[in-house]
SEMAR-157379 format. One line per 8 residues: number of its first residue (from 1); their letters; for each residue y negated, z, x of C-alpha. Coordinates in pm, whole numbers, plus 50000, padded with zeros to 5 digits. Example, Ala and Ser with C-alpha at 12.3 -4.5 7.8 and 13.67 -1.06 7.14 Angstrom:
REM residues 2
1	AS	50450:50780:51230; 50106:50714:51367
This chain:
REM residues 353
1	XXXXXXXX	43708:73591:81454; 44012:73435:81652; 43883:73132:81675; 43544:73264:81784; 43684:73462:82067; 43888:73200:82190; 43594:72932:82178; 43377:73171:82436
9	XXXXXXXX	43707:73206:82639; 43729:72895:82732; 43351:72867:82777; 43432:73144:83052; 43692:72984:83214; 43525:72611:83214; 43294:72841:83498; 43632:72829:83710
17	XXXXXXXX	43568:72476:83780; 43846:72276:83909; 44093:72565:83904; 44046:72471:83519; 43968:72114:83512; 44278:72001:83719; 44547:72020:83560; 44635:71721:83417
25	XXXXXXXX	44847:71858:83133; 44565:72063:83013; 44360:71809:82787; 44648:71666:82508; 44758:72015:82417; 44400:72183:82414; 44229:71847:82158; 44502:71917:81891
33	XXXXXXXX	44549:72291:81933; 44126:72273:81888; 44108:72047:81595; 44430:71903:81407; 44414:72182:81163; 44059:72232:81164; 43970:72038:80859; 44078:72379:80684
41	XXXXXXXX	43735:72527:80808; 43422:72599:80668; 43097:72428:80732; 42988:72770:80926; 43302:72821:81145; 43287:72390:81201; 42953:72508:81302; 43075:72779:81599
49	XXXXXXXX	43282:72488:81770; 42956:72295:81845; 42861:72606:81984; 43162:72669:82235; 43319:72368:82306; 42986:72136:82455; 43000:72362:82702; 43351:72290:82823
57	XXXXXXXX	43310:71933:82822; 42941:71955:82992; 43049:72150:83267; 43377:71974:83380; 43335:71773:83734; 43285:71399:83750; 43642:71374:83960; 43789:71538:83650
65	XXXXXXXX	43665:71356:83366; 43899:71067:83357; 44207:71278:83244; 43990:71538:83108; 43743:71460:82868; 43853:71136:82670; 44179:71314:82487; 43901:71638:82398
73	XXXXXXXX	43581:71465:82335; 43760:71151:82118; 43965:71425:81912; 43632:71611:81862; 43419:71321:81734; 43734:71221:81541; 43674:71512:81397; 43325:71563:81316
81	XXXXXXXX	43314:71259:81172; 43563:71315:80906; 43410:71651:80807; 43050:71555:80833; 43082:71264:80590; 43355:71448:80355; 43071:71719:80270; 42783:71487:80264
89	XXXXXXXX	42984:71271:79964; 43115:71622:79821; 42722:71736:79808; 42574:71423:79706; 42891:71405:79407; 42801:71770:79316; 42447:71645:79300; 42520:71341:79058
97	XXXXXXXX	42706:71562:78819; 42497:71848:78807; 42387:71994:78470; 42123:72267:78390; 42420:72540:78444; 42500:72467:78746; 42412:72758:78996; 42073:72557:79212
105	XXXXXXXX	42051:72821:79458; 42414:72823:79579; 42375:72453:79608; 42040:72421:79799; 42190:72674:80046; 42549:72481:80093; 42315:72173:80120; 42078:72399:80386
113	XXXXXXXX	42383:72477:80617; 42529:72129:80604; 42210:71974:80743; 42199:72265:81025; 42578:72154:81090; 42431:71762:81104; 42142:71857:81333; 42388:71962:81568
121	XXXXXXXX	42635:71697:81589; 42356:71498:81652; 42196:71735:81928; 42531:71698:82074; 42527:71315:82038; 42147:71278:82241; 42284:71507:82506; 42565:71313:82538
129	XXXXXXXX	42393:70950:82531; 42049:70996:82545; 41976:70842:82871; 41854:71128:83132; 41487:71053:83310; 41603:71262:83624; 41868:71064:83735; 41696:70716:83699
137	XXXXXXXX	41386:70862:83895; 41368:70836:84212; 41220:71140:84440; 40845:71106:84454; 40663:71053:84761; 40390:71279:84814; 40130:71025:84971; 40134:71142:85319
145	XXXXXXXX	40137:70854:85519; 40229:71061:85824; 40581:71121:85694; 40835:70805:85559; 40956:70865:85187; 41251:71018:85126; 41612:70865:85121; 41748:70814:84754
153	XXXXXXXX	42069:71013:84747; 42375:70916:84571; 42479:71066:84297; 42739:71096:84095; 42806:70872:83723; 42606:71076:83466; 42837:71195:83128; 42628:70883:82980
161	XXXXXXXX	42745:70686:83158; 43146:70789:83163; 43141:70753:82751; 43003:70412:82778; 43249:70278:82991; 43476:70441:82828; 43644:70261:82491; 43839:70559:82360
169	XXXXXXXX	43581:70801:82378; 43261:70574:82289; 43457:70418:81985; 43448:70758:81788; 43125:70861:81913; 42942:70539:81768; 43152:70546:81474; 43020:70903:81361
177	XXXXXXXX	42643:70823:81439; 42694:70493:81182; 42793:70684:80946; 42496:70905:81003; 42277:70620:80983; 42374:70680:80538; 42351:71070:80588; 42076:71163:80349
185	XXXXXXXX	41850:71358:80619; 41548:71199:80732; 41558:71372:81086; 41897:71354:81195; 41889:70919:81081; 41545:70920:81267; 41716:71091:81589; 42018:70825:81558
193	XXXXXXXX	41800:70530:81536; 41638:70624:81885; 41990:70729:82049; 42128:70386:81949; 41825:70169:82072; 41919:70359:82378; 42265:70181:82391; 42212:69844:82247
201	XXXXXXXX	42063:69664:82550; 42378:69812:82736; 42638:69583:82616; 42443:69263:82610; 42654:69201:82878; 42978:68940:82881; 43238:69200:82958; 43510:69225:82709
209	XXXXXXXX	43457:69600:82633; 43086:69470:82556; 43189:69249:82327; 43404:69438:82093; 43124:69691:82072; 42874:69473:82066; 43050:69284:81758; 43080:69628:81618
217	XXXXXXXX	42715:69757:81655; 42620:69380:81532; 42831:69402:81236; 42895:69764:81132; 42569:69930:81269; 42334:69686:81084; 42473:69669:80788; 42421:70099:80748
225	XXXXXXXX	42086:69993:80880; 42039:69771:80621; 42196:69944:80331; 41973:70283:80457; 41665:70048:80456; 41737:69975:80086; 41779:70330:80005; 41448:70555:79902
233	XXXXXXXX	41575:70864:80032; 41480:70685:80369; 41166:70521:80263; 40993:70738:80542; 41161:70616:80819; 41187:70288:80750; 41012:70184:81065; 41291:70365:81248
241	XXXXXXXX	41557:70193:81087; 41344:69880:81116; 41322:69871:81511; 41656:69937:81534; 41749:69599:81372; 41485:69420:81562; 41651:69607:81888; 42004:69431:81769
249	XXXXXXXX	41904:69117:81674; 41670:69069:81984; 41966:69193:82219; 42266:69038:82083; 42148:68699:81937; 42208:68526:82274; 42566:68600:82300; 42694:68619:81899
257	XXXXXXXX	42543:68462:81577; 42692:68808:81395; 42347:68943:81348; 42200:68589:81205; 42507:68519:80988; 42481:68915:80858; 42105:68882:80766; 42150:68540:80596
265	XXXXXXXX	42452:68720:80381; 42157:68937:80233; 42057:68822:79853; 41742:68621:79870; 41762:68481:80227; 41779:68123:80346; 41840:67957:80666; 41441:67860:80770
273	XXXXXXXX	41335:68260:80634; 41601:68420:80873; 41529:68173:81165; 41198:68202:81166; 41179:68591:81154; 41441:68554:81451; 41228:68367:81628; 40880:68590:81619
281	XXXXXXXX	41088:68890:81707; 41155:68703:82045; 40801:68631:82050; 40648:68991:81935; 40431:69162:82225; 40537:69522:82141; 40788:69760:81964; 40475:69777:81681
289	XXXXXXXX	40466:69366:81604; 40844:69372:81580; 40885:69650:81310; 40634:69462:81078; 40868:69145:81127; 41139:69357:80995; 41007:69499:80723; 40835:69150:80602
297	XXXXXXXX	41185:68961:80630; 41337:69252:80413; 41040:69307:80208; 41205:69276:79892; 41559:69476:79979; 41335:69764:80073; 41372:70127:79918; 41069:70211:79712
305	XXXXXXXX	40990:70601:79689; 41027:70794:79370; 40636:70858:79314; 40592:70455:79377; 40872:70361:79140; 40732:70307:78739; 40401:70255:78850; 40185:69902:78707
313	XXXXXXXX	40135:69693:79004; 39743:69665:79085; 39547:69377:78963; 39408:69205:79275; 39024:69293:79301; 38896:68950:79386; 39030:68807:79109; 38918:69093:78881
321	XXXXXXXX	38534:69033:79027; 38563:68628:78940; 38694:68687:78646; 38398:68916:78536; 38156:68685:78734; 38291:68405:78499; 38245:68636:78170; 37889:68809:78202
329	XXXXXXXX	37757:68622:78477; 37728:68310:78389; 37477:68178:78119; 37627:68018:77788; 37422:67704:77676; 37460:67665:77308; 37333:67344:77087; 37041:67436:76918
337	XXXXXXXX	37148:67477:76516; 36921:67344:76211; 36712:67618:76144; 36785:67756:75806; 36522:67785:75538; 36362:68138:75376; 36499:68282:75055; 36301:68232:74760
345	XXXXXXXX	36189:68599:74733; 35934:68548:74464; 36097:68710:74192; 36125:69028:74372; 35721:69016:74457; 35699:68997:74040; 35862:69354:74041; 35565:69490:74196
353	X	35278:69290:74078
């Protein structure tokens, strides 16, 4: 109840605006009075910080955000992260080892409120990095000739765009949505994959924060891609997880060979294979033709669904037909034999003479 309270105080006074957001001292002391000891908390009460703290960091002025947000938002993530992942391996443990005694329904419901907790973190991640269509459009001009169109205005750097220029917040913010690139819900891995094909193309760049991240998402990023790929749990978004490898390999394989050298590690993969897939993603027409390149190169490390796995694989029909064309179709010509000679049946016509 503390906590609570204090969460929707600070939500208050984040409406002070720069009364709050300017002192300088503010930020160290308010990250680890917020979360060094909040490991100790439950899934729920993790839960009420995504509630009351967004807020703060939302409404905090672009001239304040350089002192302010990195030391809160990078603690927070931090965070998250650890807590997120340390349930998801405690559920998916319980899940391994659970026996007909086990109590189901207090399971299904810890599992229920951990994927509400994982939707949110990942809420919080898209309106943190999704990119924004307001502030990339333009104002409209209404088609009167009679009047010239309006003057862009400037405007100031979008939250977006702070975290991705900014190394110690975006380091623990990507880190937390790999990891939920393996986190076994279909709709929060589905929601990643889109928020990261949003940030890919941005460090294809040659600056040296670009690299490192881009070495990361390369490395780190596609191999959870990969390894989630192979999983079944995910075996209904694979074409998610699929365009966000073409989306990597396409953007980075101009400036690193860390995506080619990370595909040929994969069991079953040569040199010409990888190359060749490489090359028709750079050739593909649409998001569509890529996907299917994807899935074709990885065909075989693929996750196969539960109600697919133990079934016979299907005899191929046009072989079937030839084979039964061959059998009953087809006229047998067979040598003509001696024909045999009658039995001598004249002892039976004495029995009735």
């Amino acid at each position: 109840m503390v906590r609570e309270m204090s969460y929707r105080l600070l939500f208050s006074m984040s409406l002070l605006g720069s009364s709050l957001y300017n002192f300088e001292e503010l930020p160290e002391p308010l990250a680890k009075a917020l979360f060094v000891d909040a490991s100790a908390l439950t899934i729920h009460q993790t839960g009420v910080i995504l509630t009351g703290i967004p807020p703060v960091i939302y409404n905090c002025p672009s001239k304040a955000r350089t002192h302010f947000v990195p030391p809160l938002l990078a603690a927070m993530f931090e965070f998250l992260d650890q807590k997120v992942s340390m349930e998801w391996s405690r559920i998916e443990e319980r899940n391994r080892a659970a026996g007909a005694e086990e109590d189901l329904v207090g399971e299904m419901k810890d599992e229920a409120i951990l994927r509400q907790l994982t939707n949110t973190c990942v809420s919080f991640v898209v309106r943190l990095l999704e990119p924004d269509p307001n502030t990339a459009e333009i104002h409209r001009y209404n088609g009167n000739r009679t009047r010239s169109p309006p003057v862009p205005q400037k405007t100031s750097p979008s939250l977006r765009d702070f975290i991705l220029e900014t190394p110690s917040v975006l380091k623990p913010v990507i880190l937390f949505c790999t990891h939920a690139l393996r986190m076994h819900d279909n709709r929060a891995c589905g929601i990643i994959t889109r928020v990261l094909r949003s940030v890919v193309p941005v460090f294809a760049s040659t600056t040296p924060v670009a690299a490192e991240v881009r070495e990361f998402i390369s490395t780190e990023v596609l191999k959870a891609c990969i390894e989630s790929l192979h999983d079944p749990y995910f075996v209904d978004i694979q074409s998610d997880l699929a365009q966000l490898i073409a989306s990597i390999v396409t953007s980075y394989s101009a400036q690193s060979e860390t995506p080619r050298l990370i595909l040929l590690s994969l069991p079953g993969m040569d040199v010409e294979r990888v190359d060749s897939a490489i090359y028709r993603l750079f050739k593909a027409k649409d998001g569509r033709e890529m996907r299917a390149v994807v899935l074709k190169l990885l065909e075989g490390l693929r996750g196969v669904s539960v109600s697919e796995q133990g079934k016979l694989p299907r005899p191929d029909a046009k072989k079937l037909r030839s084979k039964l064309q061959e059998q009953y179709m087809t006229a047998e010509v067979r040598p003509m034999d001696k024909k045999a000679s009658s039995p001598d049946l004249g002892g039976v016509a004495d029995m009735f003479s």
